[in-house]
N, C-alpha and C positions, 0 to 999 in steps of 0.2 A: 417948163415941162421936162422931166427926166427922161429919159432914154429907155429904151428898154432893157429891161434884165436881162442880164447874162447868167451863161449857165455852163458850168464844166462838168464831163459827164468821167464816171472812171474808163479807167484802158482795160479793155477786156481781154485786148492780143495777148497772147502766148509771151511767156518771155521765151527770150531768148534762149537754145539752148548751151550747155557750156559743152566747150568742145575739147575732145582730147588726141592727142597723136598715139596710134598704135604702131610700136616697130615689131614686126613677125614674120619671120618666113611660111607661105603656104602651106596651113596643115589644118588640122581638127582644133589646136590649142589656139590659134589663129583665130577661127570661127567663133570660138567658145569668146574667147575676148572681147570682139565685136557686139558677138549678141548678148554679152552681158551689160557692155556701157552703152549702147541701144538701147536695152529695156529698162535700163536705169534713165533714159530721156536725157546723152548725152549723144552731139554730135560728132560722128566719128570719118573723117573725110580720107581719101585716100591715103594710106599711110606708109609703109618704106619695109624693105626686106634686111635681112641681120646686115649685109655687107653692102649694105649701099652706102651714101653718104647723107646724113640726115640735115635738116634745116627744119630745126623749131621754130614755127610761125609765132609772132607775139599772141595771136588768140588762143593758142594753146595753153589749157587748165592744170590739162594732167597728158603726161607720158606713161603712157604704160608699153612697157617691154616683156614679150612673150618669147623666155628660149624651152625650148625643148627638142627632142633628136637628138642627134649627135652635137658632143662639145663642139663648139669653135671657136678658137680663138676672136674671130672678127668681132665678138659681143664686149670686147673688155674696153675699147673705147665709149662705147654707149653707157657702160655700166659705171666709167670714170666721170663721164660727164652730168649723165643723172646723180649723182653720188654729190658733185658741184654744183650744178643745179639745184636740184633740191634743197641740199645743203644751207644755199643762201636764198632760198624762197623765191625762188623765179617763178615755178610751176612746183605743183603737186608729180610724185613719182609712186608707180607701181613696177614692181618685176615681179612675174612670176615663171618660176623654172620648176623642171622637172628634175629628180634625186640627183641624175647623174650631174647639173651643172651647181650641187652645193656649193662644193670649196670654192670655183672660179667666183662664183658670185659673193661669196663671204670675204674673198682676198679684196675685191674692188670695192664690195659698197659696205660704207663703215658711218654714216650719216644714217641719223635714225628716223630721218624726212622720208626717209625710204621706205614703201612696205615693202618687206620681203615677203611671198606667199612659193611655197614646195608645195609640187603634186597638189593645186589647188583644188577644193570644191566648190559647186556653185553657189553655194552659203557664204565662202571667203570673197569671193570673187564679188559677190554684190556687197558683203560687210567694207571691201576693202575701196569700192565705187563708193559707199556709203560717205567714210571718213572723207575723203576726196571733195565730194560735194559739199560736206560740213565746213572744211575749211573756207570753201567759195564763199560758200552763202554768206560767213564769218565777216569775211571783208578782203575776199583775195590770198590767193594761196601764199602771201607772207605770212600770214597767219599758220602755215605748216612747218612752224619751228620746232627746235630739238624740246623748248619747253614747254609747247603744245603736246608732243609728242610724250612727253613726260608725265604729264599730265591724263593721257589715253592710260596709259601703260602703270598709272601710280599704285593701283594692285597689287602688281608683280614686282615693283620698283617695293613695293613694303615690304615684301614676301625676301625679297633676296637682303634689303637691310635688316632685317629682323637674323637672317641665317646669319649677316657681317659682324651683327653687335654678340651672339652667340661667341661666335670665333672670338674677337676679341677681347670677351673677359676670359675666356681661358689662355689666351696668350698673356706671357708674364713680364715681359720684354718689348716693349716698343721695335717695328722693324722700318727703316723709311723705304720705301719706292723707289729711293733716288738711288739704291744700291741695290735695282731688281738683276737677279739674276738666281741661276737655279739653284737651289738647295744641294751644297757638298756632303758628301760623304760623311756621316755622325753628326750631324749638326742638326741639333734638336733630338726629340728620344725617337728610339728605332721602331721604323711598325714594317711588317712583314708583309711582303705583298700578297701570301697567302691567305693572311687576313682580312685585308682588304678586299681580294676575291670571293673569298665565301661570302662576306658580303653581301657582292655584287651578288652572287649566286644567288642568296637564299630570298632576298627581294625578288628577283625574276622569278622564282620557285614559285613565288608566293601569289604570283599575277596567274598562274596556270591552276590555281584553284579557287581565287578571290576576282573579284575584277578588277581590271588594273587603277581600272578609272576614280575610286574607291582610295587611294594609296599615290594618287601622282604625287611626287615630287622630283622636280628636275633637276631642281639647284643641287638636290642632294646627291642624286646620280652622278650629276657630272663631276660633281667636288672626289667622288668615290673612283669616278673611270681617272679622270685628271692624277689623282695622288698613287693609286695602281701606275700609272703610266711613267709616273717621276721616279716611283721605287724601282720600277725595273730599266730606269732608263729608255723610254719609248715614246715618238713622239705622238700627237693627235691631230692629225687635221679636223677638220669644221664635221665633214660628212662621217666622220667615227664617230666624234662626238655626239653628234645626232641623234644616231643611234642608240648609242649607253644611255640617253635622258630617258626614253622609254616615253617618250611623248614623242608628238606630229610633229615632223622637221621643222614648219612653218613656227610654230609654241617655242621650238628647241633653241632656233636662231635670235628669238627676243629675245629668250632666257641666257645668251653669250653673251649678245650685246650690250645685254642692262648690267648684267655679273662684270664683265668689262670693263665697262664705263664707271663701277662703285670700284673698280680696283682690285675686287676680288681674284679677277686672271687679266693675262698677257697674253696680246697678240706676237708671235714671232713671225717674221719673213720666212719663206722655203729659201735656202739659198742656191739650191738648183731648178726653183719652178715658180717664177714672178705670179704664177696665178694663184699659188695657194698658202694658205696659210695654217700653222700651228696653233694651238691654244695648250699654255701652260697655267698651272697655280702662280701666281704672285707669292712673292718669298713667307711675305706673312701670312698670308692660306696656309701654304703650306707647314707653315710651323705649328701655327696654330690648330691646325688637323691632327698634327701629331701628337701637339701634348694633349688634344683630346682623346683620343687612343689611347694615350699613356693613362688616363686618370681613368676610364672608363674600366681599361685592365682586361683579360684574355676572352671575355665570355661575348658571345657574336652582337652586335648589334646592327639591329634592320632599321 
């Protein structure tokens, strides 16, 4: 006589939800946080102010780091150590800041495990909960490498190699990297930074009758503020750059990092201000810029 059947029924309990550490000082951006990895069905347990001393719990999925207010410095440890963290795939990282904390946050985090969101909106803020939870689901946020991230990003990663391989048929000269450093005096053909400005001008002009939206391009902005900035000698940090791309800071800061990353510019240290950083042309950009000018010849181009 056999036994009776047995029978396994499925688990209908809730999973589990994933959990993430919020560091915020109390405010509106704070709240906003909360209730966005909340409603995205993450659990979000008491979490720590800018200047305390943090302890990531191992259940922790994602850190997200909320500065806004005034700058302070007490954020650049956090942003060192998300930037390591993430980095090497412990947890998933979010920071989002508000305009004034660009550069601080551009000088620290330089891993592209990172999102960066500026003056976020609630579209970013759940697209960016989104990727987050993608990576989990994946099989754990190791899964949030630079070539995961490459792979998000391989649009605009096309978009800026397609601008690289431009540049580089009109350069005539091979330049190595290994001898970056800025473009001297005559070296390569002369473009005028008045040129280069009207430019800048006549594209902005042009957003005040056309929609901008219509005409983005950032790579090309920048490439035009960057080479303006070489000719007259003047540096750029992160939060000008921004600017001049004529895109959302948040768009502006992928399109450095990815431009970076292909070689195209160079980060420089401030040497009077460990929090911020410059962005120049890379020697071959910038040559390459040039003899494009040169062959294009006096008449504007937008």
């Amino acid at each position: 006589m056999t036994g009776a059947p047995s029978f396994s029924y499925p688990d209908y309990s809730p999973a589990p939800a994933n959990e993430a550490l919020l560091i915020a000082n109390v405010g509106v951006a704070r709240e906003n946080a909360r209730s966005a990895l909340m409603g995205e069905g993450w659990r979000v347990p008491p979490g720590f102010r800018l200047g305390e001393e943090v302890t990531v719990p191992p259940s922790a999925q994602l850190v997200w780091l909320e500065l806004d207010g005034t700058v302070d410095g007490n954020a650049v440890r956090h942003l060192a150590r998300l930037n390591h963290d993430a980095g090497s795939g412990r947890y998933a990282a979010v920071v989002a800041a508000t305009s004034p904390w660009i550069d601080l946050v551009a000088a620290q985090v330089t891993s592209p495990s990172v999102q960066l969101l500026i003056d976020p909106s609630p579209v970013e803020r759940i697209t960016s909960i989104a990727l987050a939870s993608a990576a989990v689901q994946v099989g754990g946020v190791q899964e949030t490498s630079p070539e995961r991230t490459e792979v998000r990003l391989k649009q605009l990663s096309d978009e800026v190699n397609r601008i690289a391989s431009a540049l580089a048929r009109l350069s005539n000269t091979p330049v190595s990297l290994d001898t970056a450093r800025p473009v001297q005096p005559g070296e390569g053909p002369a473009v005028s930074a008045e040129t280069v400005r009207s430019i800048i001008r006549a594209r902005r002009l042009r957003d005040q009758f056309i929609p901008g939206d219509l005409f983005a391009d950032p790579a090309w902005d920048i490439l035009l503020d960057l080479l303006q900035a070489e000719i007259i000698q003047h540096r750029v940090p992160v939060s000008s750059l921004c600017i001049a791309s004529a895109v959302p800071a948040t768009t502006a800061l992928r399109w450095i990092r990815t431009m970076t990353d292909r070689d195209l510019l160079m980060r420089r240290e401030d040497p009077h201000d460990a929090r911020r950083v410059f962005i120049e042309l890379a020697p071959p950009t910038s040559l390459a810029l040039r003899r494009y000018f040169d062959k294009v010849g006096p008449q504007t181009v937008i």
